[in-house]
C-alpha positions in Angstrom: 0.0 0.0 0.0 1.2 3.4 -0.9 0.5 5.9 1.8 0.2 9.1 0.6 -1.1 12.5 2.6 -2.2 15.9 1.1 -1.6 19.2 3.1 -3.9 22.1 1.6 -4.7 25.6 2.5 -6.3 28.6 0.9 -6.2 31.8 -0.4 -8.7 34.6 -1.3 -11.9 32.1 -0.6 -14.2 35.0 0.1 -13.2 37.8 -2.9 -15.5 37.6 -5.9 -13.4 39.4 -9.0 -10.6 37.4 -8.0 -8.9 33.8 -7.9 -10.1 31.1 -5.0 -7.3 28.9 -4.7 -6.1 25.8 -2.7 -3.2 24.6 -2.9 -0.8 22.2 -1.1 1.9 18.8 -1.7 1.0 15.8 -1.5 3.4 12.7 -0.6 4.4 9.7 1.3 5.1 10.2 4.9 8.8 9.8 4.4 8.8 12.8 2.1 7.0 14.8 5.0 9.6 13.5 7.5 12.5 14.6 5.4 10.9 18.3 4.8 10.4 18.9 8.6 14.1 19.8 9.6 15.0 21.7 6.3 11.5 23.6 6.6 12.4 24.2 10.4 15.5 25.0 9.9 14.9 27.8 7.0 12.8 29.1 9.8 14.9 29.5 12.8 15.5 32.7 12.8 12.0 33.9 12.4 9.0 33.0 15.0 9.4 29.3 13.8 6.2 29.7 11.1 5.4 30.8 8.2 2.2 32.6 6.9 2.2 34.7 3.7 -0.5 37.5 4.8 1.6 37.9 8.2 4.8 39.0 6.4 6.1 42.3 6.3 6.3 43.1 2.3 6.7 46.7 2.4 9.1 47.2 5.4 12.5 48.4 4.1 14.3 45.3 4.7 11.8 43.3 3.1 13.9 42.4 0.2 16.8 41.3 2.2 14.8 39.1 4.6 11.6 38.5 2.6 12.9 37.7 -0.7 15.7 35.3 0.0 14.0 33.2 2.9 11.3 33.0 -0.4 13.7 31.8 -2.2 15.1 29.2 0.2 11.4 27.5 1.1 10.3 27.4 -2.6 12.9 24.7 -3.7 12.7 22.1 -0.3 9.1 20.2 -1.0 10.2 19.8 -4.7 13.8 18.5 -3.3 12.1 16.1 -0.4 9.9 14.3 -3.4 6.7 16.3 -3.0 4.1 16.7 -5.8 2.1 20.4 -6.1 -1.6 19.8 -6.2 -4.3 23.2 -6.5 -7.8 24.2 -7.6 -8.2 27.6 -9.0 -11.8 29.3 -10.0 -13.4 32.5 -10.1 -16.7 32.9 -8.1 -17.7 35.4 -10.9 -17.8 32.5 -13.5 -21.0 30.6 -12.0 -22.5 32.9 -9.2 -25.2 33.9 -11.5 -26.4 30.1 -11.7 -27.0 30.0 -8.1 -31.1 31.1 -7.3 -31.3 29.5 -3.8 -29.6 29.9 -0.9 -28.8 26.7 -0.6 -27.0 26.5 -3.6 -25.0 29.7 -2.6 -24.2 27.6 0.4 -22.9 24.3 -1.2 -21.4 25.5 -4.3 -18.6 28.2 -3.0 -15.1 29.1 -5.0 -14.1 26.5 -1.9 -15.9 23.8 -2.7 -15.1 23.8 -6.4 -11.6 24.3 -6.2 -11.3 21.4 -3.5 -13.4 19.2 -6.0 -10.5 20.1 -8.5 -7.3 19.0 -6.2 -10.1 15.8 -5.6 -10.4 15.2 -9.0 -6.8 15.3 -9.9 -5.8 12.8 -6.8 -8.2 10.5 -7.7 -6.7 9.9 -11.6 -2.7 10.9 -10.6 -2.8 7.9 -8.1 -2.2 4.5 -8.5 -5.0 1.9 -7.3 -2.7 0.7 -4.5 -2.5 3.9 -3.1 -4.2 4.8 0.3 -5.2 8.6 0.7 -5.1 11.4 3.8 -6.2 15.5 2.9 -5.7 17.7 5.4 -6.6 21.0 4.9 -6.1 23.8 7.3 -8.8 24.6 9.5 -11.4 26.4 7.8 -14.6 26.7 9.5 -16.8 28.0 7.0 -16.6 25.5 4.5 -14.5 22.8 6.2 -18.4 20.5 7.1 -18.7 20.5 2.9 -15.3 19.7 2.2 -15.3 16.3 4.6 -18.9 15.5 3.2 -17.7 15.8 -0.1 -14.2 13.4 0.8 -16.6 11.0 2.1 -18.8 10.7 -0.6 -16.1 10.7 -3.0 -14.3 8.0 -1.1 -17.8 5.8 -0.9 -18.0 6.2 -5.1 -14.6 5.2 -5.5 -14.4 2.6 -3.6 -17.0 1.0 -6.2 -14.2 0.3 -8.6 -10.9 -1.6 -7.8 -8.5 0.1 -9.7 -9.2 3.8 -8.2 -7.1 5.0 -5.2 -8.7 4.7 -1.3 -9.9 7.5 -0.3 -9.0 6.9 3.3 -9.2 10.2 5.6 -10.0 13.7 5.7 -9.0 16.1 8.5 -8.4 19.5 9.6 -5.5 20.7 11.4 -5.4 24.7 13.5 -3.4 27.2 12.2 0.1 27.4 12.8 -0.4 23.7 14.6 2.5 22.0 11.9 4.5 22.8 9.4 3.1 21.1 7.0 0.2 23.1 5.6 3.3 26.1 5.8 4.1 25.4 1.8 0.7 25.1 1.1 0.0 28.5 2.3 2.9 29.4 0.3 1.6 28.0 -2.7 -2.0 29.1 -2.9 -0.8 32.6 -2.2 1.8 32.5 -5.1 -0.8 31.4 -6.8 -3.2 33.8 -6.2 -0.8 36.7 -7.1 -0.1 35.4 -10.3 -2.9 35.2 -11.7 -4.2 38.4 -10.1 -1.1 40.9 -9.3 1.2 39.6 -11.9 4.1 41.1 -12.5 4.1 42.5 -8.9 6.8 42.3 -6.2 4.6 39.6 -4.4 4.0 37.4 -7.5 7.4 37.8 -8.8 9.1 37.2 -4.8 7.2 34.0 -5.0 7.6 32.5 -8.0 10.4 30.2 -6.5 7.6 27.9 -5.4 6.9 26.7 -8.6 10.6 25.4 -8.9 12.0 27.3 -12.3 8.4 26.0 -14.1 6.9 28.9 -15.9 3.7 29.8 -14.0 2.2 29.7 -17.6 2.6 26.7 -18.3 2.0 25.2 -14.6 -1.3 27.3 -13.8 -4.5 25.6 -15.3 -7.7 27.3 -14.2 -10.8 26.0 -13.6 -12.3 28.6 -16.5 -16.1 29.7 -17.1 -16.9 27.1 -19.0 -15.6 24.0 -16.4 -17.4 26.2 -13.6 -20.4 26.5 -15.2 -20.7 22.4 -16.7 -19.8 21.8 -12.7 -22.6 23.8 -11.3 -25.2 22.6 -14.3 -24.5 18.8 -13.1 -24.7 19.3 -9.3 -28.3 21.4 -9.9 -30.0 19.2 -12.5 -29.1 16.0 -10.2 -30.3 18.0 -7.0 -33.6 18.6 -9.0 -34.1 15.3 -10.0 -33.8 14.2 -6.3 -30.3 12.3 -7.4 -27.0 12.3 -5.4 -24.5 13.9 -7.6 -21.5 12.0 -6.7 -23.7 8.4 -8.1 -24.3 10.1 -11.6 -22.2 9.1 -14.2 -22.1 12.4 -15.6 -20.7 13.9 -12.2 -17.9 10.5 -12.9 -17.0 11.8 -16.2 -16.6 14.8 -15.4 -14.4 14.5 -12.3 -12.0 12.5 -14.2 -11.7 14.9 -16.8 -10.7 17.5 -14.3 -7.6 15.1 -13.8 -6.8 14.3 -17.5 -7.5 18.1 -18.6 -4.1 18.6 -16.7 -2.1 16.5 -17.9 0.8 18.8 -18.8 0.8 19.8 -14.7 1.2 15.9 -14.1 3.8 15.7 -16.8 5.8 18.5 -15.2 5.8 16.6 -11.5 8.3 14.6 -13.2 10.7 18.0 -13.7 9.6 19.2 -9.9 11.7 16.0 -8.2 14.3 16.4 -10.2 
């Protein structure tokens, strides 16, 4: 069995005009392990964490201290065998769609975006491979994220070639390193596609390990949004589950196949 864990956190989950991401690695434990004294050790000299919003961009020594501890955390998942997973949306592409609210409730930028890094999982892993996500705590949207896992994990478990689906779980902020380069990476994100070209996209761009952002980004665009919303409110009409349609099916898998070029660069990350 392949034991494999995802560490996830978001950025910008509540602003309309602009890019919900979440991001994280994913790995075996040993690659955790291995990241936990380099990560702690880039650290040292600061409180012993880090969080992007918390750090002083515009203070005068921000490009000495800021810029190169940047530079330093970006390259250590990739080094310790860790693979980049994200979902990326716009709330403006399908909030028109959504009449009740109910629907406003279920079907945030959150919730799409963490179907995404779900769909992705499920076709990057092999079928002996045993899966943990856990996403920093998030208490808004965390209850729809686990019900989601869970009834993933019960449709996949239909079909003996698709990963396990094993466990989903929340850690508090600042409680382990290991959602630390997942901050990182949703906020580098986020800045690229909204702020690029700015000091904050440009200082973390090191996180994406020499890819082009261009060529590594792949957002979940209008169109996906929209075919994602249509499924989940014609099967809630028709009194269905969503996750037991063969349409949903189809479509989650494509999520994971209409990235293949981000699964084909993984193989450049390790190196």
């Amino acid at each position: 069995m392949l034991n494999v864990t995802a560490y996830l956190d978001e950025s910008q989950i509540t602003e309309d005009t602009r890019h919900v991401v979440i991001a994280g690695f994913y790995g075996e434990n040993s690659n955790w392990d291995a990241l936990g004294g380099e990560w702690k050790d880039a650290l040292k000299n600061r409180s012993g964490h880090l969080h992007m919003t918390d750090l002083r961009w515009n203070s005068t020594q921000a490009e000495k201290r800021i810029k190169p501890l940047l530079e330093k955390l970006g390259l250590l998942p990739y080094r310790q065998g860790l693979t980049p997973i994200y979902g990326a949306t716009k709330i403006s592409h399908f909030a028109d769609l959504l009449k009740t609210d109910p629907e406003k409730a279920a079907f945030s930028g959150y919730t799409v975006c963490f179907s995404q890094i779900l769909g992705k999982l499920c076709v990057y892993l092999p079928a002996h491979a045993s899966l943990r996500v856990i996403c920093e705590e998030q208490r808004v949207y965390q209850g729809l994220a686990q019900s989601m896992f869970h009834l993933v994990a019960k449709w996949m478990a239909k079909r003996p070639d698709n990963p396990w689906l094993d466990e989903f779980g929340t850690v508090p902020k600042h409680s382990t390193f290991m959602t630390e380069p997942a901050d990182y990476l949703a906020f580098a994100i986020g800045k690229f596609l909204d702020e690029n070209g700015t000091k904050k996209d440009l200082w973390c761009r090191p996180i994406f390990n020499g890819v082009d952002p261009k060529k590594m980004v792949e957002v979940f665009d209008r169109e996906q949004a929209r075919e994602a919303t249509r499924i989940v409110q014609d099967s809630s009409r028709k009194g269905q589950d969503v996750f037991e349609s063969e349409e949903f099916e189809t479509w989650l898998r494509a999520q994971g196949r209409s990235e293949a070029s981000l699964r084909s660069l993984s193989r450049r990350f390790k190196n």
